[in-house]
C-alpha positions as CSV (number, residue, x, y, z in Angstrom):
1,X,0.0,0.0,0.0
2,X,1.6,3.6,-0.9
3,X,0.3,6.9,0.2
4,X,0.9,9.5,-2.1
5,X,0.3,13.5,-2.0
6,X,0.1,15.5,-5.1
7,X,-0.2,19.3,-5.1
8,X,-0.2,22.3,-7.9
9,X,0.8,26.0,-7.1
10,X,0.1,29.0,-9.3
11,X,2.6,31.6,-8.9
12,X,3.4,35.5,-9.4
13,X,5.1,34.4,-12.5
14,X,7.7,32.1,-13.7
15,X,10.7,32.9,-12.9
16,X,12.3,32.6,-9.1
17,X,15.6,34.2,-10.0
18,X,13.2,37.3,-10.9
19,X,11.3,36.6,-7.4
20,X,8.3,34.8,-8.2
21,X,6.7,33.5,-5.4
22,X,4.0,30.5,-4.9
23,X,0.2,32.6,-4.1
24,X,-1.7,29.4,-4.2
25,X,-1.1,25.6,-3.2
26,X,-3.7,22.8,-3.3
27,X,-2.5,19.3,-2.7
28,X,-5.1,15.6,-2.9
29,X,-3.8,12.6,-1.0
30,X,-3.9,9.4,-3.0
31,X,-4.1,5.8,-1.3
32,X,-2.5,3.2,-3.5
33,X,-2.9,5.7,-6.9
34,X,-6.9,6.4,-6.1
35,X,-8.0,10.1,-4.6
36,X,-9.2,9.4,-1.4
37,X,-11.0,12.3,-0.9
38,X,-8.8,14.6,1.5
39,X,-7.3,17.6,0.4
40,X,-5.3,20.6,1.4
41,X,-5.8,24.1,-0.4
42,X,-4.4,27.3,0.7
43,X,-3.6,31.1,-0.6
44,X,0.2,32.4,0.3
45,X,0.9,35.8,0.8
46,X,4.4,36.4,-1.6
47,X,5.4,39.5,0.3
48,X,5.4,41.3,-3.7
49,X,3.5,42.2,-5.9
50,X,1.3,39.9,-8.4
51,X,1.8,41.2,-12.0
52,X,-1.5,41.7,-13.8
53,X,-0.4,39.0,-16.4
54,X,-0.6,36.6,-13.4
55,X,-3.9,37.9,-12.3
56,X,-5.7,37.5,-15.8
57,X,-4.4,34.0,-15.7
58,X,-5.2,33.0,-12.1
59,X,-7.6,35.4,-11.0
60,X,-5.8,35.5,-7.3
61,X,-5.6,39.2,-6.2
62,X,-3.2,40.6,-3.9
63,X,-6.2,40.9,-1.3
64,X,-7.2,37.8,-1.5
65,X,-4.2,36.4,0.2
66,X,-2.9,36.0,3.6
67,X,0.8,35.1,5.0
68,X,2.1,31.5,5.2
69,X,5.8,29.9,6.6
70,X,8.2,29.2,2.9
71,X,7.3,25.7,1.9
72,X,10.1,22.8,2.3
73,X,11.1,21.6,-1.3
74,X,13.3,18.4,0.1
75,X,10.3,15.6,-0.5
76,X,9.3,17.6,-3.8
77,X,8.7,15.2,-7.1
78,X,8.8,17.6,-10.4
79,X,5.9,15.7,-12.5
80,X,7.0,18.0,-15.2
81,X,10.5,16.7,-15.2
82,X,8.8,13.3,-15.4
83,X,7.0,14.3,-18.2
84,X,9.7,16.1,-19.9
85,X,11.9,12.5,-19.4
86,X,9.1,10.5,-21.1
87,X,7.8,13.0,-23.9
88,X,11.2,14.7,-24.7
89,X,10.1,16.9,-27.4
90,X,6.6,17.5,-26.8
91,X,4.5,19.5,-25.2
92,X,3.7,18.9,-21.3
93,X,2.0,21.4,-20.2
94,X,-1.1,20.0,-17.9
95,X,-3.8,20.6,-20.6
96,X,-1.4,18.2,-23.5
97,X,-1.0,15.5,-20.8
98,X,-4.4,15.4,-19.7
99,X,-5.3,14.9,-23.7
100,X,-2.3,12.4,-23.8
101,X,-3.8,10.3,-21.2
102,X,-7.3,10.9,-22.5
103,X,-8.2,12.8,-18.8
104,X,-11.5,15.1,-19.2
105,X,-10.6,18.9,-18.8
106,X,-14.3,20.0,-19.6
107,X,-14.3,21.6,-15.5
108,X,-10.9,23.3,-16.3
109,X,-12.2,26.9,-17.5
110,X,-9.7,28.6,-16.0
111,X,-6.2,27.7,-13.7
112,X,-7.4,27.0,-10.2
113,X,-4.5,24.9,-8.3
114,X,-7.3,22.5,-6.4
115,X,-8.4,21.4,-9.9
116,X,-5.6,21.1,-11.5
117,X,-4.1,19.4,-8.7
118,X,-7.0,16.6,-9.2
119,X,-5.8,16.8,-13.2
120,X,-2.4,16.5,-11.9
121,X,-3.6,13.7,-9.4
122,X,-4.8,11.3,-12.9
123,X,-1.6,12.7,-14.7
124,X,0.8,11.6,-12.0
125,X,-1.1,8.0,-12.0
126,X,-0.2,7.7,-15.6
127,X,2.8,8.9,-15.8
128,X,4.1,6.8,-13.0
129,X,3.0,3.7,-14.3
130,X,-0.8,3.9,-14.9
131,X,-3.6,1.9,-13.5
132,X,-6.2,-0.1,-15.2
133,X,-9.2,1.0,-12.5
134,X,-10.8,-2.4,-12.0
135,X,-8.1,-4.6,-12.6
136,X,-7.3,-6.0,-9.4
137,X,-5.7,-9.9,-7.6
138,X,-8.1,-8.9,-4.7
139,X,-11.7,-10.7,-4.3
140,X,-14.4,-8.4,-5.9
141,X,-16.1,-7.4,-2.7
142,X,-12.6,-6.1,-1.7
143,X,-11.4,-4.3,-5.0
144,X,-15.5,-2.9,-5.5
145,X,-14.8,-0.3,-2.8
146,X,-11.5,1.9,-4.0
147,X,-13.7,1.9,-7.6
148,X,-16.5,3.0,-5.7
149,X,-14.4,5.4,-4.1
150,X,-12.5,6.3,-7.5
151,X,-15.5,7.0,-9.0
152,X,-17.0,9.4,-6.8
153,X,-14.1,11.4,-6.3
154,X,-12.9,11.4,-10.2
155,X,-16.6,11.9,-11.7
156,X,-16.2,8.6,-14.2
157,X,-16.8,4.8,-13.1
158,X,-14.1,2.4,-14.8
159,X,-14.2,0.2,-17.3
160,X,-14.3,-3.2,-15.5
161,X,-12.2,-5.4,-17.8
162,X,-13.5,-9.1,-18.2
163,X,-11.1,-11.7,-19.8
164,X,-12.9,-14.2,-22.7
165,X,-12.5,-17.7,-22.9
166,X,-10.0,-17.2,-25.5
167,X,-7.4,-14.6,-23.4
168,X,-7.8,-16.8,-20.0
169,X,-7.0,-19.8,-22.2
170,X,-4.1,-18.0,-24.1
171,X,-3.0,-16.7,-20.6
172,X,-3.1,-20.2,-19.2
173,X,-1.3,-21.3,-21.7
174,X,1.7,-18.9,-21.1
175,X,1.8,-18.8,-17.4
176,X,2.4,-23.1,-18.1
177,X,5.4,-22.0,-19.6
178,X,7.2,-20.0,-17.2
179,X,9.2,-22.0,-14.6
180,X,8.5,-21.2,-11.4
181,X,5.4,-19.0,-11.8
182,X,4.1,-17.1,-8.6
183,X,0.5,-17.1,-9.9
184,X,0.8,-21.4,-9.0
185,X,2.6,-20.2,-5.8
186,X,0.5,-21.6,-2.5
């Protein structure tokens, strides 16, 4: 079992050499890659000003926010730099890997860092591995619960995958091959 926290900042601009500062932070706790439903969202005061670029594209203004302690960066994972390692070349901005991984933006009408850190939440799943939702060695009673769960958090229900005759045959078929297999395993 892993516990994971995600979180998404909009800032004062983009640059930290130029002093940009984090304004907004949201963060979603995941339980073995599924939202579980808690989440963190906050507004930092920078201590500067916000340029009105930032504004038009965040809509956070400088009264809207109140002061906060700097945040630690030591347990920090860069999903862009993950995304940059696996799509060298393309674009990865949230939007293009949300279309990548076929994630529905139709709620995203404009940056908000608790939304996009629910985006980010599905895009970190994928690029981390991915999940097939539904696909799981536990009994059905057991693995209907975190889908439940999924689902009411993410807005969709999963696909639940069923194997034919044919593919649990076929699969059969290779796991007799392998020496040693742990699916035989007592």
């Amino acid at each position: 079992m892993t516990r994971s926290v995600l979180f998404d900042t909009e800032t004062t601009g983009l640059d930290p050499a130029q002093g940009h500062r984090v304004i907004e932070i949201a963060a979603l706790e995941l339980d073995n890659d599924l939202p579980t439903g808690r989440h963190f969202h906050a507004l930092v005061q920078p201590d500067r000003d916000i340029p009105e670029d930032a504004i038009r594209i965040h809509g956070i203004t400088p009264q809207k926010l109140a002061g906060r302690p700097p945040l630690d960066r030591a347990r920090m994972v860069d999903t862009l730099a993950l995304a940059k390692a696996r799509f060298s070349g393309m674009p990865n901005s949230l939007d293009a890997l949300s279309r990548r991984f076929g994630i529905d933006l139709s709620e995203r009408t404009s940056h908000n860092a608790l939304l996009d850190c629910k985006l980010l939440a599905e895009v970190y799943i994928e690029l981390t591995g991915g999940r097939q939702r539904g696909l799981s060695l536990a009994s059905d009673a057991q693995a209907a619960l975190p889908v439940a769960a999924y689902a009411a958090i993410v807005g969709r229900t999963p696909r639940l995958v069923v194997p034919t005759a044919a593919e649990l045959a076929a699969h059969a078929a290779f796991v007799a091959r392998l020496k040693d297999p742990v699916w035989l395993a007592a």
